[in-house]
C-alpha positions as CSV (number, residue, x, y, z in Angstrom):
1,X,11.8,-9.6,-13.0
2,X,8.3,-9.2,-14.3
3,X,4.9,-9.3,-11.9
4,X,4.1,-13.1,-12.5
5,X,7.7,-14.5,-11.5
6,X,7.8,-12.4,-8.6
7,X,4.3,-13.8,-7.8
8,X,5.4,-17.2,-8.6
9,X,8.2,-17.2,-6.1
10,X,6.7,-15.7,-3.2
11,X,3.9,-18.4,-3.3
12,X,7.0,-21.0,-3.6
13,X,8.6,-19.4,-0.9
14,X,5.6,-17.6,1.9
15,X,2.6,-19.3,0.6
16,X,0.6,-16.9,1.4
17,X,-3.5,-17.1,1.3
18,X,-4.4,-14.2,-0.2
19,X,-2.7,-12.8,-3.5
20,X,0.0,-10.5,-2.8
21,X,-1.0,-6.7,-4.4
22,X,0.5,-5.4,-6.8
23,X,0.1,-1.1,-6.3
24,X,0.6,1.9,-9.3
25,X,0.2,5.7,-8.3
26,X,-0.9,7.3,-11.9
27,X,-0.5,10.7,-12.6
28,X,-3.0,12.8,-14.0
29,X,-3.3,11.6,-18.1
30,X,-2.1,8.1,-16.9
31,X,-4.3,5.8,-18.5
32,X,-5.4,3.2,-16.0
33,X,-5.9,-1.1,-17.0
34,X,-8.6,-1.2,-19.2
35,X,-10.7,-4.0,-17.3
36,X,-9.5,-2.1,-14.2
37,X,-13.1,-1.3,-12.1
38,X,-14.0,1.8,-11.0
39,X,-15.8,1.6,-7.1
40,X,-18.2,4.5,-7.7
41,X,-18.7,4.2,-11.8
42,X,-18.9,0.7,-11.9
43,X,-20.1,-0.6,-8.5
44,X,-22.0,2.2,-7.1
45,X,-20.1,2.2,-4.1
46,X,-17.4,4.9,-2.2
47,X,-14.7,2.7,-0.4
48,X,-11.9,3.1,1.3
49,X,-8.2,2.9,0.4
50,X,-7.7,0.0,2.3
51,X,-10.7,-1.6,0.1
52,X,-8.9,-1.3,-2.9
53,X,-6.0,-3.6,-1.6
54,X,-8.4,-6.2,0.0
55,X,-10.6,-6.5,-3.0
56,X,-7.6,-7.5,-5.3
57,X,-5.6,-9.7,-2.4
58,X,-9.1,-11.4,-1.8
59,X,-11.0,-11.2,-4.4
60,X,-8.3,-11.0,-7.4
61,X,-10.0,-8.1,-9.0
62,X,-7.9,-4.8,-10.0
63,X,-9.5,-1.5,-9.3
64,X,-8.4,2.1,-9.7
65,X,-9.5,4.7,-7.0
66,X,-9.7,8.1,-7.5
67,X,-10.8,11.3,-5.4
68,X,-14.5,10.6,-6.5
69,X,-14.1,6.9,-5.1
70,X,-13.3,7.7,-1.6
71,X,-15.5,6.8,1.9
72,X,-12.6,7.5,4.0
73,X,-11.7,11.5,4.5
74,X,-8.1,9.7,6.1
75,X,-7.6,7.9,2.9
76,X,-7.8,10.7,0.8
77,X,-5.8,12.6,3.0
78,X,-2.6,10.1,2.7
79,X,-3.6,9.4,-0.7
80,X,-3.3,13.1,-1.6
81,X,-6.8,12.9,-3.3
82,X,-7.8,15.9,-0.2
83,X,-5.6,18.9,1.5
84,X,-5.2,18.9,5.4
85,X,-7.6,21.6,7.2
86,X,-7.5,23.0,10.3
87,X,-10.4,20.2,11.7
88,X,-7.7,17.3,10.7
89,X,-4.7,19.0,11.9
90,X,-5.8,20.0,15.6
91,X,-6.3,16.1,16.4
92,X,-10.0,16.1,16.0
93,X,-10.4,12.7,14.5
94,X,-8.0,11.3,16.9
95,X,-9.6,12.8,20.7
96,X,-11.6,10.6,22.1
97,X,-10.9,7.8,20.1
98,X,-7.4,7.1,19.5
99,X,-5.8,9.9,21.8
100,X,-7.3,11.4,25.0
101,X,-7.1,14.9,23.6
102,X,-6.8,17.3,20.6
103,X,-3.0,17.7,21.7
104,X,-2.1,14.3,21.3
105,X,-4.3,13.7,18.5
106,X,-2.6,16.5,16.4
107,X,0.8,15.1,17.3
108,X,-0.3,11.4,15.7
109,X,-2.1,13.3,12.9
110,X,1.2,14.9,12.1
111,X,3.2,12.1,12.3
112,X,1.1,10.4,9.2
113,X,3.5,10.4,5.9
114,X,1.2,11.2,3.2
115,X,1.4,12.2,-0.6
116,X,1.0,15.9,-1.6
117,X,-2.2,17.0,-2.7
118,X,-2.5,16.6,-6.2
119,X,0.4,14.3,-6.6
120,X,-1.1,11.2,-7.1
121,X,-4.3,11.1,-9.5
122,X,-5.4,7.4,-9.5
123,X,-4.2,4.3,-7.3
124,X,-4.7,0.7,-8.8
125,X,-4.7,-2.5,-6.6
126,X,-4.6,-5.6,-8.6
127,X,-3.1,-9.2,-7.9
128,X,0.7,-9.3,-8.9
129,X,0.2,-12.7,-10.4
130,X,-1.8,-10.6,-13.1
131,X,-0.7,-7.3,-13.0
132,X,-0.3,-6.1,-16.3
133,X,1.3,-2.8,-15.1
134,X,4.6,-2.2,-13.1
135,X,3.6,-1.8,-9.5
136,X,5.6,1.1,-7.9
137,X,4.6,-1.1,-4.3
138,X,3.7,-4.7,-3.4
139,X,1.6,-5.3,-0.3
140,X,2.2,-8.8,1.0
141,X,-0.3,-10.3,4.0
142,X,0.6,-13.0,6.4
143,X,1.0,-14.6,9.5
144,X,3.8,-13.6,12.3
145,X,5.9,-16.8,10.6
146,X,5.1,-15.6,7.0
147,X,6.3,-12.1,7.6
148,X,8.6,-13.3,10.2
149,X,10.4,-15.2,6.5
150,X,9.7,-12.0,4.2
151,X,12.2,-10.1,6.6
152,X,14.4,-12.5,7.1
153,X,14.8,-12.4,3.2
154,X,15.3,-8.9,3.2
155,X,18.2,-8.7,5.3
156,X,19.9,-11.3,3.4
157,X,22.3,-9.0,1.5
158,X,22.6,-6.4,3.8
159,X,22.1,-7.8,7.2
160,X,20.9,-5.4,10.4
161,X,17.4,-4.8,10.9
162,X,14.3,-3.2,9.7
163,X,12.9,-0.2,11.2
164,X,9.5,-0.1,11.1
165,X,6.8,2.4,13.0
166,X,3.0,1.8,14.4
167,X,0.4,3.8,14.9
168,X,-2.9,1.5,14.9
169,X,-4.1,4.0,12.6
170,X,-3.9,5.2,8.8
171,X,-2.5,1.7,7.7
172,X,-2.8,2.8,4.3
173,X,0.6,5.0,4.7
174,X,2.1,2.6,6.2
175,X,1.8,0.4,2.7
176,X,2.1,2.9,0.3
177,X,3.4,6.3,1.4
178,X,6.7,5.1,3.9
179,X,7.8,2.2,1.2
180,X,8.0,5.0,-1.2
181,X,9.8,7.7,0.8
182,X,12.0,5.6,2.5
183,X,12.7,3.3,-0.7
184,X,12.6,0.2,1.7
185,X,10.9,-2.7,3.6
186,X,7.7,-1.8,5.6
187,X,6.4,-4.5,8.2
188,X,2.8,-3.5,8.8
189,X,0.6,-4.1,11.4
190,X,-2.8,-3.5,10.1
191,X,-4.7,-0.5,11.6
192,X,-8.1,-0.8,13.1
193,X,-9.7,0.7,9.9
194,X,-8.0,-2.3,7.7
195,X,-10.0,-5.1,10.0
196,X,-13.3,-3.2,10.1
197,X,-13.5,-2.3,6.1
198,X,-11.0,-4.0,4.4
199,X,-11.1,-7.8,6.1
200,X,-7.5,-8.1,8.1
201,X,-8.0,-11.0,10.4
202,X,-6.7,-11.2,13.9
203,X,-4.0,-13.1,12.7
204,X,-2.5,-11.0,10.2
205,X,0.3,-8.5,9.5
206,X,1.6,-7.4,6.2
207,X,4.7,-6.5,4.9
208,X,4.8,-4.2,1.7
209,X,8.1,-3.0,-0.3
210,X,9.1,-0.8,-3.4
211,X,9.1,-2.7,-6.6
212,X,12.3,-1.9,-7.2
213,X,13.5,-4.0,-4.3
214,X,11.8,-7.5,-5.4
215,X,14.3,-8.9,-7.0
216,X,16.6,-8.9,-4.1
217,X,14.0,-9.9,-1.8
218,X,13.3,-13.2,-4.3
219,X,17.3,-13.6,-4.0
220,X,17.3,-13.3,-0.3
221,X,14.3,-15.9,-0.2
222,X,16.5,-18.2,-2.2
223,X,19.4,-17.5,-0.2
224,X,17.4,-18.1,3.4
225,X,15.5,-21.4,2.1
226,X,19.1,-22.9,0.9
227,X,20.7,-21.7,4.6
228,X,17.4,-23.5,6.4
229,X,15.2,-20.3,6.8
230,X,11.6,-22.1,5.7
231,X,8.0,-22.3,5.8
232,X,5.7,-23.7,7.1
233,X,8.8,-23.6,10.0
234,X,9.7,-27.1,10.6
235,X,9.0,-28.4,13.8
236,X,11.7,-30.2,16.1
237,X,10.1,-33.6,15.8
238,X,13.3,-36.4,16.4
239,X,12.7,-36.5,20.1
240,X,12.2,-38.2,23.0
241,X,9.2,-37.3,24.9
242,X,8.3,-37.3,28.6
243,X,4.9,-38.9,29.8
244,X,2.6,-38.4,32.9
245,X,3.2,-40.5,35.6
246,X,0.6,-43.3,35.2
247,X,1.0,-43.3,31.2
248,X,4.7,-44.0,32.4
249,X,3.6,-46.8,34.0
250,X,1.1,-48.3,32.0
251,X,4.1,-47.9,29.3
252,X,6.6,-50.3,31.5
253,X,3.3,-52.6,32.3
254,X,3.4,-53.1,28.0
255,X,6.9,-53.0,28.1
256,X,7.1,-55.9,30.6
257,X,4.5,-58.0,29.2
258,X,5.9,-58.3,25.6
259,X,8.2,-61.2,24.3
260,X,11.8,-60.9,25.0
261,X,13.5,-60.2,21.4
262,X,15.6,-62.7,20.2
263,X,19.8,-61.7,20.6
């Protein structure tokens, strides 16, 4: 299945409102898209990881990021564009913020999947509708219900559940890093560093999965919509419904006053 199909189908299927992202690791001597931008080089700007993916879901443009690109120091840790120190690892950036001590800060902090340093050179984001490039990952945002359908899909062929981890923190592995080492489905619920800098609204989650598995999630969308699995969810509408007490009645007053039909 190439990028554009894939795209194609999830819009038939989710609809989503932003474009779903299509994600490449390169390795060093990887030559990157050639209109891909470059944040620092081209825009004069550092960003963050989670920029790169709400540029090209919002904006449609591709990007590459490299080491040189990054705002975040948490970024380039999962992206493996930095090595841990000491600082990180003893729950610094966590106390007082996200954990009420070092302790429990360097238990999260160690908890993060991330790539090894040095193993990844370059990450491009760009729209899977127009990704010239095989994505090793595709990010996919939505509502509950939109999500709520992707997973749905994916247990299609293999039934069960998916197991899935939060941390409100470090989203960033959560889309890239986990799909990859687990080689599975990732339901996302986007960290408090993806709403500040990279535009998740209140309303969002995201779902992200290995390329390799989106041709069976496209045949377990197929397989869902035919059993009645849909969106938008259809609404029980062929009903009945009760009214307040005085609408009651002014509905029997209109009832009584209207002509008898004939037999």
């Amino acid at each position: 299945m190439d990028t554009a199909t894939a795209a194609a189908k999830l819009d038939e299927f989710i609809r989503p409102t932003t474009f779903p992202v299509a994600v490449r690791l390169l390795k060093n001597g990887e030559t990157p898209p050639p209109k891909a931008r470059r944040p620092l080089q081209d825009m004069g700007k550092h960003v963050t990881v989670c920029q790169g993916w709400g540029i090209a879901r919002k904006y449609g443009w591709t990007s590459v990021l490299r080491a040189e690109d990054m705002k975040c120091p948490l970024g380039a840790l999962v992206a493996g564009f930095a090595a841990p120190n000491a600082f990180y690892d003893e729950g610094n950036l966590c106390a007082g913020m996200y954990t009420k001590d070092e302790a429990a800060g360097a238990r999260s902090e160690a908890s993060v999947e991330k790539f090894a340093p040095g193993e990844v050179d370059a990450i491009v984001f760009g729209p899977l509708a127009r990704a010239e490039y095989e994505p090793h990952v595709v990010i996919i945002y939505g509502n509950a219900a939109q999500v709520m359908r992707l997973v749905a899909a994916a247990l299609w062929k293999r039934g069960g559940r998916i197991a899935s981890s939060f941390a409100a923190r470090m989203d960033c592995s959560d889309h890239i890093v986990v799909p990859l080492r687990t080689e599975d489905y990732q339901v996302i619920l986007p960290c408090n560093g993806d709403r500040i800098f990279a535009g998740a609204q209140d309303d969002e989650m995201a779902f992200s999965l290995p390329w390799d598995r989106m041709a069976e999630l496209i045949e377990g969308l197929e397989g869902t919509q035919k059993g009645g699995i849909r969106y938008p969810i259809p609404s029980f509408l062929t009903y009945e419904p009760g009214m307040p007490k005085k609408y009651q009645e002014l509905l029997e007053m209109q009832a009584a006053q209207r002509p008898k039909a004939p037999n």
